[in-house]
LUMGURO-456694 format. One line per field, with one value per residue (C-alpha): residue number from 1; x, y, z. Coordinates in pm, 1 decimal, decimal comma, padded with zeros to 6 digits. Layout:
num: (NUM|...) .
x: (X|...) .
y: (Y|...) .
z: (Z|...) .
//
This chain:
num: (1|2|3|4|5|6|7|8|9|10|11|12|13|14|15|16|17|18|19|20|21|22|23|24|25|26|27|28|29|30|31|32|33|34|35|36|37|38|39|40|41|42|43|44|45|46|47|48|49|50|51|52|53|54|55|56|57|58|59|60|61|62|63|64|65|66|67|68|69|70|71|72|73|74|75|76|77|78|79|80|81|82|83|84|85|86|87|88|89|90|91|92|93|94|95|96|97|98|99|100|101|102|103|104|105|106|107|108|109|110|111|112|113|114|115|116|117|118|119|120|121|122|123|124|125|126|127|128|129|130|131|132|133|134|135|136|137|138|139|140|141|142|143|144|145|146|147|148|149|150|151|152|153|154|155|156|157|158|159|160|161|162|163|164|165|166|167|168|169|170|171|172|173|174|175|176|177|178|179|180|181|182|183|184|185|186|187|188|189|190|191|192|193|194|195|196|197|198|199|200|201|202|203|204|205|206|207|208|209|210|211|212|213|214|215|216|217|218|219|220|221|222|223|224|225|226|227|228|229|230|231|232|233|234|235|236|237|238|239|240|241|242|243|244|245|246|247|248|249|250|251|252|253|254|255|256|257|258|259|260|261|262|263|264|265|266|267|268|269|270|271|272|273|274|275|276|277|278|279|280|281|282|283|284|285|286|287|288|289|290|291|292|293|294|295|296|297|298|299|300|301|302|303|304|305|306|307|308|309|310|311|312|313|314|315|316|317|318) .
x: (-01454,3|-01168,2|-01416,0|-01564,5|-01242,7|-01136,1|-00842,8|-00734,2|-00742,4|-00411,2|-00414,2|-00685,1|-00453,4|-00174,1|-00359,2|-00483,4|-00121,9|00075,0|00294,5|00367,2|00359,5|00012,0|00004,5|-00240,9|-00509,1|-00547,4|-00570,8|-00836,0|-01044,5|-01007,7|-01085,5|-01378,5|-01532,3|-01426,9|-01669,0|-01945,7|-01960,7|-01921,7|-01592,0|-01314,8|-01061,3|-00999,9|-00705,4|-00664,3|-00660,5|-00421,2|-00199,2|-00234,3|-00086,9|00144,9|00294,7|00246,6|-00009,4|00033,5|00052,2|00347,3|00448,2|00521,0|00598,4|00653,5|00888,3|00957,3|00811,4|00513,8|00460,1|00174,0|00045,8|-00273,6|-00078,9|00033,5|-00256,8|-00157,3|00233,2|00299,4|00630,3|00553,1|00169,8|00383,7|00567,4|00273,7|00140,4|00389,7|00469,5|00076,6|00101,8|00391,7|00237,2|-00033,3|00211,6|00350,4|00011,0|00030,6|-00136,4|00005,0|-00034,6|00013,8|00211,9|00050,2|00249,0|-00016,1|00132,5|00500,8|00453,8|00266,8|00357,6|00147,7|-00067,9|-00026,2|-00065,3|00268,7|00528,8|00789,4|00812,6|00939,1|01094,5|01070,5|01319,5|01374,7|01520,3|01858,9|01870,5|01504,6|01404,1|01149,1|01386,9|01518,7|01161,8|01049,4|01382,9|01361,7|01001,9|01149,3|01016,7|01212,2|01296,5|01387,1|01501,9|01454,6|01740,5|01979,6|01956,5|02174,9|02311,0|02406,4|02449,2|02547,6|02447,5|02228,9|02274,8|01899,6|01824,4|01774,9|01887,1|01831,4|02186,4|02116,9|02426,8|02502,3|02175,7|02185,5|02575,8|02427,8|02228,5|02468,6|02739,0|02425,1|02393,5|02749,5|02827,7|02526,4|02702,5|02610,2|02841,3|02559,5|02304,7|02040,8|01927,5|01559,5|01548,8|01321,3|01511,3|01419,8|01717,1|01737,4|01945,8|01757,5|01800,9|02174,3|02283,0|02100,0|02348,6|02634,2|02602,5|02531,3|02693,4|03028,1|03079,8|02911,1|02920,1|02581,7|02363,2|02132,8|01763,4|01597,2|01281,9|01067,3|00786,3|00521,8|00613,2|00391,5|00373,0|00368,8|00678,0|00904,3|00767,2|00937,1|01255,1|01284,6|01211,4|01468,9|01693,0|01634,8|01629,3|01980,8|02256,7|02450,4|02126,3|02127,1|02163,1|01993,9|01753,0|01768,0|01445,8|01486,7|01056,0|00915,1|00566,6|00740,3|00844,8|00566,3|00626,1|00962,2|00903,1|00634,2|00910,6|01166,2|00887,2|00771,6|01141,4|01128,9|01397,7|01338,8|01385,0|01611,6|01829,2|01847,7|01772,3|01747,6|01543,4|01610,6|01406,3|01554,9|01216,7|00996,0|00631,7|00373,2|00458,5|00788,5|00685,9|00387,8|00625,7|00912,8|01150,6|01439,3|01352,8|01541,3|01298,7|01338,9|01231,8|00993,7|00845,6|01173,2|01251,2|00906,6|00942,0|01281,7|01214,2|00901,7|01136,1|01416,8|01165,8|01022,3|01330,5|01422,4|01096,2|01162,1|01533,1|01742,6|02106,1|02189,2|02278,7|02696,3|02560,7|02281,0|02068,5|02151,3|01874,0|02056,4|01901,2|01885,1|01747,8|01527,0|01656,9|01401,2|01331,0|01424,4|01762,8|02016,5) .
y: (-03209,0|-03442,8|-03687,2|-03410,8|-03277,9|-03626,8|-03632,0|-03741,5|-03556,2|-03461,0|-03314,4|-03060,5|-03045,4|-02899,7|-02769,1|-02485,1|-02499,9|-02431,8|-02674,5|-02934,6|-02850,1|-02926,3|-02890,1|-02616,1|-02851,1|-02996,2|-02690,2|-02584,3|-02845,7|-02825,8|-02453,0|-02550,5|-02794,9|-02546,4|-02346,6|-02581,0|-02639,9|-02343,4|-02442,9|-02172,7|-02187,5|-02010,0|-01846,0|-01785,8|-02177,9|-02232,6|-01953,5|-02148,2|-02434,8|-02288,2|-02003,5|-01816,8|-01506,5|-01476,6|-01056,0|-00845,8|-00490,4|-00129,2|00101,0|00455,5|00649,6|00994,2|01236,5|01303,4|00976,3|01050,8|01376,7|01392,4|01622,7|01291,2|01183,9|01499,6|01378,2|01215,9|01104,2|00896,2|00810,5|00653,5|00447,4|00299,4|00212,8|00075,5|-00157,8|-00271,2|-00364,7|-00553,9|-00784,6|-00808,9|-00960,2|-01210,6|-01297,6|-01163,6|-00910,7|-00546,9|-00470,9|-00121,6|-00035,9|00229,1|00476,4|00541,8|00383,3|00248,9|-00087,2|-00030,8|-00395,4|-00560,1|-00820,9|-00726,2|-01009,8|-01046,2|-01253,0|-00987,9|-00603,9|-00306,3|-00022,5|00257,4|00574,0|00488,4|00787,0|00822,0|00552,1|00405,7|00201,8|00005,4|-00234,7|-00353,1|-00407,7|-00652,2|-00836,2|-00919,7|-01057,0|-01273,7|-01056,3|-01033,0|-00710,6|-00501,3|-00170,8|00094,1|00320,0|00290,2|00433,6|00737,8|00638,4|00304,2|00301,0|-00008,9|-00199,5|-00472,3|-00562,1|-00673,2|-00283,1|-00128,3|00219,9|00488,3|00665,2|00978,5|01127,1|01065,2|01182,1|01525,0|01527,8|01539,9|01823,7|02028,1|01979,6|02113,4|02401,9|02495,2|02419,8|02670,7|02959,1|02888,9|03023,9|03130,7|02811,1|02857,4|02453,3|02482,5|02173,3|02072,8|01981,4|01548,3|01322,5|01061,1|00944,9|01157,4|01504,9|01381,8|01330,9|01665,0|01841,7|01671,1|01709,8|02044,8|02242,4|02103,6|02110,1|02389,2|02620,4|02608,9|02851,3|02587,2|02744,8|02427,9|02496,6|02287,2|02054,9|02232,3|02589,0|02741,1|02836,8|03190,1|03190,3|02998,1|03290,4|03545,4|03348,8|03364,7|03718,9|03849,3|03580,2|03714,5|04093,1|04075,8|04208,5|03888,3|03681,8|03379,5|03240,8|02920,9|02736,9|02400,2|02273,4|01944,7|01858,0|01960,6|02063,2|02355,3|02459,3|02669,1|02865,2|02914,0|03017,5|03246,4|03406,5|03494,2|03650,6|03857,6|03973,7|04108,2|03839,3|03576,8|03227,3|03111,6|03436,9|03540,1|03242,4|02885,9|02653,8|02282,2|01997,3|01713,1|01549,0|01540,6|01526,9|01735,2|02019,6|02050,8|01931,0|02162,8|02478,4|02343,1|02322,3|02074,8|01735,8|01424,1|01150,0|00908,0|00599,8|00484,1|00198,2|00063,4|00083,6|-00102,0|-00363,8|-00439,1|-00439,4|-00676,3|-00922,0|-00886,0|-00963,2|-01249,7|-01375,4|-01321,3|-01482,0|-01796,9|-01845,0|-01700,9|-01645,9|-01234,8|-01040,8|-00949,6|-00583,4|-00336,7|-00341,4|00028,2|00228,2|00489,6|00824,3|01070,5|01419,6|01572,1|01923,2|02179,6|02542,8|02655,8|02577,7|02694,1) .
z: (-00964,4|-01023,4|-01182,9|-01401,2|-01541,7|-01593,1|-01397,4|-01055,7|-00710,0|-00660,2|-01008,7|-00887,7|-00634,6|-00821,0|-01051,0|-00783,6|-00538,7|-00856,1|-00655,9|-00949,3|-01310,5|-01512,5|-01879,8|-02019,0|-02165,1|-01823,9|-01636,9|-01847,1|-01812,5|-01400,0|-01434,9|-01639,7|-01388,7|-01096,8|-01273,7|-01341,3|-01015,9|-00891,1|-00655,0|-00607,9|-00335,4|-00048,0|-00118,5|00288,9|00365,6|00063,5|00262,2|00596,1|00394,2|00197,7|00332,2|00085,0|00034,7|-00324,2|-00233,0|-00215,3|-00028,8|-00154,3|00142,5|-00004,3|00239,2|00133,6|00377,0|00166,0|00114,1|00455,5|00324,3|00114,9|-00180,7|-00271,8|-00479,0|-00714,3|-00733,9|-01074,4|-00998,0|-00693,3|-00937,9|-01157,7|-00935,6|-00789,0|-01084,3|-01260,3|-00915,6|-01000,9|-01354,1|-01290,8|-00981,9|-01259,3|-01513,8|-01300,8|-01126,7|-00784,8|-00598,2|-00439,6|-00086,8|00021,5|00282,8|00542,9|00748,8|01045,7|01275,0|01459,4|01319,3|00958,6|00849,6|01170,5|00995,3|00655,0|00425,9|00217,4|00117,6|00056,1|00066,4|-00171,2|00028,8|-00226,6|-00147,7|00166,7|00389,4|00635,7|00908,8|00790,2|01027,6|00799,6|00636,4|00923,8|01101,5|00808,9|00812,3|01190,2|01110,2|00816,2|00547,2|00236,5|00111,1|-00190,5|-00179,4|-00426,6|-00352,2|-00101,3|00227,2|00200,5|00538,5|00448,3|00083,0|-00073,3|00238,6|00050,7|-00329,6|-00307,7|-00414,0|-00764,8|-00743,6|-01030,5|-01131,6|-01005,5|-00959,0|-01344,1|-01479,0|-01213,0|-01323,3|-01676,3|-01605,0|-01463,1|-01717,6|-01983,9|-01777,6|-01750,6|-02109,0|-02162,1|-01966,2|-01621,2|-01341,9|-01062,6|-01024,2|-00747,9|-00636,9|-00464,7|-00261,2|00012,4|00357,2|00360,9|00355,2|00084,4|-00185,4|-00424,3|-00221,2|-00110,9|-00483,0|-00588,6|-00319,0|-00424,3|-00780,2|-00767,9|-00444,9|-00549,4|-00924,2|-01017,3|-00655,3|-00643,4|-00356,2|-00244,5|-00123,9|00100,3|00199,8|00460,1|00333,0|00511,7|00341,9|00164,4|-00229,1|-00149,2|00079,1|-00151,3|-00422,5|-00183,0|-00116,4|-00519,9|-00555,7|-00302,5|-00510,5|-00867,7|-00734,4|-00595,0|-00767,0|-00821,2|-00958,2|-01003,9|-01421,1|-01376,6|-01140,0|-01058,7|-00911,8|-00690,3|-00788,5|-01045,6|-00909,7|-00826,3|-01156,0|-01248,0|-00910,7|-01017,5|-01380,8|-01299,9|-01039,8|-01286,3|-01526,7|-01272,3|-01201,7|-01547,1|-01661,6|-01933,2|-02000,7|-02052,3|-02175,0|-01799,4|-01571,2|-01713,1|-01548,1|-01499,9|-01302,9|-01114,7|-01191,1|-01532,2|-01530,4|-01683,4|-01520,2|-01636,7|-02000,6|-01996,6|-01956,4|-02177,7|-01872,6|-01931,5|-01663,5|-01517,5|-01598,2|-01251,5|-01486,9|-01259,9|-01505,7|-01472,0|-01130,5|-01018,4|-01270,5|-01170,7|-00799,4|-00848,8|-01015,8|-00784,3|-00481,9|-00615,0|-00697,9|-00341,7|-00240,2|-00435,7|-00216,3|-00512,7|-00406,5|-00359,7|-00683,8|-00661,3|-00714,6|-00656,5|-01045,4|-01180,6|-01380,5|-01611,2|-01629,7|-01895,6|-01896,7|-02114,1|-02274,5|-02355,8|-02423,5|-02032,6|-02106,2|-02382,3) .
//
């Protein structure tokens, strides 16, 4: 091959490793007598030499992160494919992370690992760094916040705070916040911002309730003499439950109840419900480069990367 391209062995060499620098003429021409020939590497001996896999990890860890509903979730969708286009764009491959088992990481080929909303006390970050795994977080463990700067964290206490300043600049004194009962730093900022603040009545619900309970919990809600004047819906897959509720109370939207989601995806934008975009795009872009910056021996950030978020106000609210 060497002879066909016109260059010497260890050129091929690096030309494959990546380990030395070869200009783009001569790459070409060793890519074009790999192909004559009908040569390709074996990417698993080039591991055995080089340590490297040339893959990466995304563990998902919300609770329904194991449940089959999550092929329909757009927020968590989104994430996942954004993580994928940006391996693409920097050449590497995505391994996903599976939560069948105690040890999920056992044998999976990766050089480093994105631990996406991780919950309280997760014991996933710690099992990859005791293997010598590096490891971005995406959100801090509400248990340990702050704990690594190697995280990229979306702002949601600002962008929820956002939402319920809207709310009570609309008129709001009585917000109702339907919330399932997990533990993150997505659920713990949607107490905080609104249970103190604005006095919210928080409604949490377990993740194996069904549609048609949470419909009663709402109606004895909106049928009760001190009502509550908005909703605040932690996900917004459950936003068409909830509007559908307050019509069939006989109350409008947003004139009685407003409606708000800590989430946006089509089914918040498909009802005109105001939604906190999570910025997903930008959270898995800047985790990929914060890994493989980790990967490469880069010396830890001073501070966690921040993602602002902004809501979007629509018809649901004032």
């Amino acid at each position: 091959m060497a002879l066909l391209a016109g260059v010497s062995e260890s050129t091929v060499s690096h030309a494959f490793s990546g380990n030395r620098p070869v200009s783009a003429a001569t790459l070409e021409r060793v890519r074009a007598a790999s192909t004559e020939l009908g040569y390709f590497p074996d990417p698993h001996a080039r591991s055995m030499r080089t340590g490297r896999t040339g893959m990466i990890g995304l563990a998902l860890r919300p609770p329904l992160a194991g449940d089959p509903a999550l092929t329909d979730d757009e927020t968590f969708n989104r994430l996942v494919g954004s993580a994928a286009i940006a391996t693409l764009r920097h050449g590497i491959g995505l391994v996903h992370v599976p939560l069948s088992s105690e040890d999920p990481t056992a044998g999976l080929p990766m050089d480093g690992c994105i631990v996406a909303h991780p919950r309280a006390s997760d014991p996933l970050p710690g099992l990859l760094a005791r293997r010598g795994v590096p490891v971005v977080l995406i959100d801090d463990d509400p248990d340990h916040p702050s704990a690594t700067p190697w995280t990229v964290r979306a702002t949601y206490e600002s962008g929820m705070g956002k939402v319920a300043a809207h709310l009570v600049s609309t008129g709001s004194t009585a917000p109702l916040l339907l919330i399932t009962s997990e533990t993150n730093a997505w659920s713990e900022a949607a107490r905080s911002a609104f249970t103190a603040p604005s006095g919210a009545e928080v409604l949490e619900i377990e993740p194996e309730a069904t549609r048609a309970e949470v419909a009663d919990a709402l109606a004895v809600r909106l049928s009760a003499p001190h009502r509550p004047d908005a909703i605040v819906v932690a996900a917004s897959d459950m936003a068409p439950l909830v509007h559908a509720a307050v019509l069939d109370a006989g109350l409008d939207v947003p004139e009685d109840v407003q409606i708000a989601c800590l989430t946006d995806t089509s089914h918040s934008r498909g009802l005109e419900i105001t939604g906190l975009d999570l910025c997903h795009e930008q959270l898995a872009a800047q985790a990929v480069e914060l890994l493989l910056a980790r990967i490469e021996g880069a010396a830890a950030p001073a501070n966690a990367r921040d993602v602002e978020l902004h809501p979007s106000l629509r018809r649901s609210t004032r």
